[in-house]
N, C-alpha and C positions, 0 to 999 in steps of 0.2 A: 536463835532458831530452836524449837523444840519440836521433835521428834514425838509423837504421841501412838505410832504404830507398837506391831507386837515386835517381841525380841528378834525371832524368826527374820521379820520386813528389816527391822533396822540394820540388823547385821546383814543381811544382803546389799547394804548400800543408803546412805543418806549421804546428805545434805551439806558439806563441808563444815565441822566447827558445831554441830547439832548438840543439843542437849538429847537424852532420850531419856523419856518416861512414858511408859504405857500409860493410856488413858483410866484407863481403871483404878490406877492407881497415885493418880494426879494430886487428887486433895490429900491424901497421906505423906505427899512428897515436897507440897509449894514450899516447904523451907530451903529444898535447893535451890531455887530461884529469886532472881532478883525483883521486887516488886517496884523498885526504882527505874529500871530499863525496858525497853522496850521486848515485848515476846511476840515471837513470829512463831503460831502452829500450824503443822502440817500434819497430813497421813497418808494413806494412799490417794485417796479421791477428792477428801474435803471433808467426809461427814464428822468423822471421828473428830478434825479441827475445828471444827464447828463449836462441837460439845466441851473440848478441850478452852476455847475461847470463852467461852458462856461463864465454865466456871474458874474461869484466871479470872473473870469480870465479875463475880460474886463474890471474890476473895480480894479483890480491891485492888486489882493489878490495874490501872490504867491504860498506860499504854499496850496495846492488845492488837496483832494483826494476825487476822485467819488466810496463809496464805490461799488466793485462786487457783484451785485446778490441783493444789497439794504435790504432792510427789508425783502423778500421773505426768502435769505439765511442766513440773523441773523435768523428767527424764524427756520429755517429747522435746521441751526446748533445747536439748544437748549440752546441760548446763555440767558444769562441774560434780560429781561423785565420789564418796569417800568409802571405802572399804574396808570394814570393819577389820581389825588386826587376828 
């Protein structure tokens, strides 16, 4: 899972186990990540994941999933939440 919101969003609560990098700062950062496993982005809405997806897929990441609905529909499904320490 990766986390692509701002610091602010993230620390209010993601995604259980979430990577975070702000979008903006994504291509400066792909060395934290594994281009061998699979990436799931999320943000509030979707847009930001969107953009975040597009370019993990420029940079050769294959396997690439934009989740649906982003953080709006984790929180609406009542799924699990993790609180920043």
């Amino acid at each position: 899972m990766l986390d692509v919101r701002t610091d602010k969003e993230f620390n209010s609560g993601c995604i259980p186990g979430a990577e975070h990098i702000y979008v903006p700062h994504l291509e400066e950062k792909l060395d934290k990540l594994d281009k061998t496993k699979t990436v799931a982005t999320y943000c509030g809405s979707g847009y930001r994941a969107s953009i975040a997806a597009s370019l993990l897929q420029k940079h050769g990441f294959e396997n690439v999933i934009n989740i649906p609905g982003s953080w709006s529909a984790w929180k609406s499904a009542d799924l699990p939440v993790q609180q920043s320490a």
